[in-house]
C-alpha atoms as one frame of an Amber mdcrd trajectory, in Angstrom:
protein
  94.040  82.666  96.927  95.169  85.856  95.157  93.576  89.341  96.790  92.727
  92.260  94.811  95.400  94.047  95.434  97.613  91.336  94.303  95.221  91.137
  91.153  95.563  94.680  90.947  99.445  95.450  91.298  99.569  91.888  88.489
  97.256  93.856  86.101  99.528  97.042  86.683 102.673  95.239  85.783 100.933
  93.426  82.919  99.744  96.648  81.807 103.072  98.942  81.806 105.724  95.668
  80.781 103.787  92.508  79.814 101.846  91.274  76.795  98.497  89.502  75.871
  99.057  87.360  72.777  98.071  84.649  70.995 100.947  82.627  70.289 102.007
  79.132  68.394 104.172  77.376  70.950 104.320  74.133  69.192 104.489  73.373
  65.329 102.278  70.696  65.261  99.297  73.119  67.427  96.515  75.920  66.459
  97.951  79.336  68.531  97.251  79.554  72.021  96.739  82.757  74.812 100.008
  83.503  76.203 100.657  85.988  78.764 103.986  87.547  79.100 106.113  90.097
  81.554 109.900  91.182  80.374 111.913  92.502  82.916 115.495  92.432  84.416
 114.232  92.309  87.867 114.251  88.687  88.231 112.546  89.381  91.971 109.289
  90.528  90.132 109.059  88.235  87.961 109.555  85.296  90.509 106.830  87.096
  92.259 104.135  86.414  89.397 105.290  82.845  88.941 104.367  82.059  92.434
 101.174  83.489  92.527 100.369  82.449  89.444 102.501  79.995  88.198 104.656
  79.900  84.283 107.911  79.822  83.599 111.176  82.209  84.012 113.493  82.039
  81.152 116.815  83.995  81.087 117.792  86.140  77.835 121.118  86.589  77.294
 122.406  90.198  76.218 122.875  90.146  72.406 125.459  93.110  73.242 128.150
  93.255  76.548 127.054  96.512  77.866 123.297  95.366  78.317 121.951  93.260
  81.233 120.589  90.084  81.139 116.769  90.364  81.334 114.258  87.920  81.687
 110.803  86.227  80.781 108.072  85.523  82.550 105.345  83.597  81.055 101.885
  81.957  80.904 100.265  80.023  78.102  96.757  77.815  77.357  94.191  77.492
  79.886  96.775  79.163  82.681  96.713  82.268  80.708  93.000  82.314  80.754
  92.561  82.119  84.394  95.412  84.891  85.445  93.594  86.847  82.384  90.564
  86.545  84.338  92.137  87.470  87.961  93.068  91.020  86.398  90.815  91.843
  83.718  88.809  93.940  86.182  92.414  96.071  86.758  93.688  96.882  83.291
  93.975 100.297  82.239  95.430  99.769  78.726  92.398  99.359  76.263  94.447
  97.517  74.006  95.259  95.047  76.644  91.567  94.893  77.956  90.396  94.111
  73.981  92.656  91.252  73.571  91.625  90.108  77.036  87.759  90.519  76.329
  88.395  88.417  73.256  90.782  85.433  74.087  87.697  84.800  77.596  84.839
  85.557  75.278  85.655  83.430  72.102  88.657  80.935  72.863  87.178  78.067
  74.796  84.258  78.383  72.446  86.686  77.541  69.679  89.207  75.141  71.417
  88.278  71.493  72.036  89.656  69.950  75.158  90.468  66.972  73.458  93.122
  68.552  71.019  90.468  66.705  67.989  88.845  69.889  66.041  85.969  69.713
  63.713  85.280  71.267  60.090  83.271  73.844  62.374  85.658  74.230  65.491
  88.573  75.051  62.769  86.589  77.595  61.233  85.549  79.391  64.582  89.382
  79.064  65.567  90.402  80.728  61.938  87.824  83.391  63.085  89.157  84.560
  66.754  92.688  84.441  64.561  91.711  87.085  62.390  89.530  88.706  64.388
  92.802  89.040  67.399  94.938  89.995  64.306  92.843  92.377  63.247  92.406
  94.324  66.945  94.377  97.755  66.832
């Protein structure tokens, strides 16, 4: 069980180095909520991943003096629940629009079953431009 302060110092670090998106992570699938933290401090990173679960994936430096940094990130129905753990703590209003929107409209528009309507497509085409359109 994750305690607020652990909710808290998440939202912080999703707040000053992380992202709220909604991302296509496979060709053949509508976008889906992703939640992602860069950072070269593998430690932190490894941190979220146990409280919360994802993945860690290593970037390579695209030039020799830089260091190699990494990802940290959360996607589909995971996203959604860690989204929920620290909505109360974000600070950034950009981050706290894209948050209201992806737990107020997503599940609404997503079928479990993969197997989307006339109706469900439109409603998903909606949230699209609606998160595209956020400032």
């Amino acid at each position: 069980m994750i305690c607020d302060i652990e909710a808290a110092y998440a939202a912080g670090i999703v707040d000053g180095e992380g992202s709220i998106s909604i991302t296509r992570n496979h060709s053949s699938r509508w976008p889906s909520p992703q939640v992602s933290v860069a950072s070269n401090d593998r430690e932190l990173l490894e941190w979220l991943r146990i409280r919360f679960g994802g993945t860690i994936t290593t970037k390579q430096p695209r030039k020799q003096q830089h260091a190699i940094s990494f990802d940290w990130k959360l996607t589909d129905r995971r996203a959604l629940r860690f989204l929920e753990i620290v909505k109360p703590y974000l600070v950034i209003q950009r981050k706290i629009r894209r948050c209201d929107l992806l737990l107020a409209a997503y599940l609404d528009c997503t079928p479990r079953n993969g197997r989307y309507t006339e109706e469900m497509k439109l409603k998903k085409q909606a949230l699209l431009d609606e998160y595209h359109s956020l400032p």
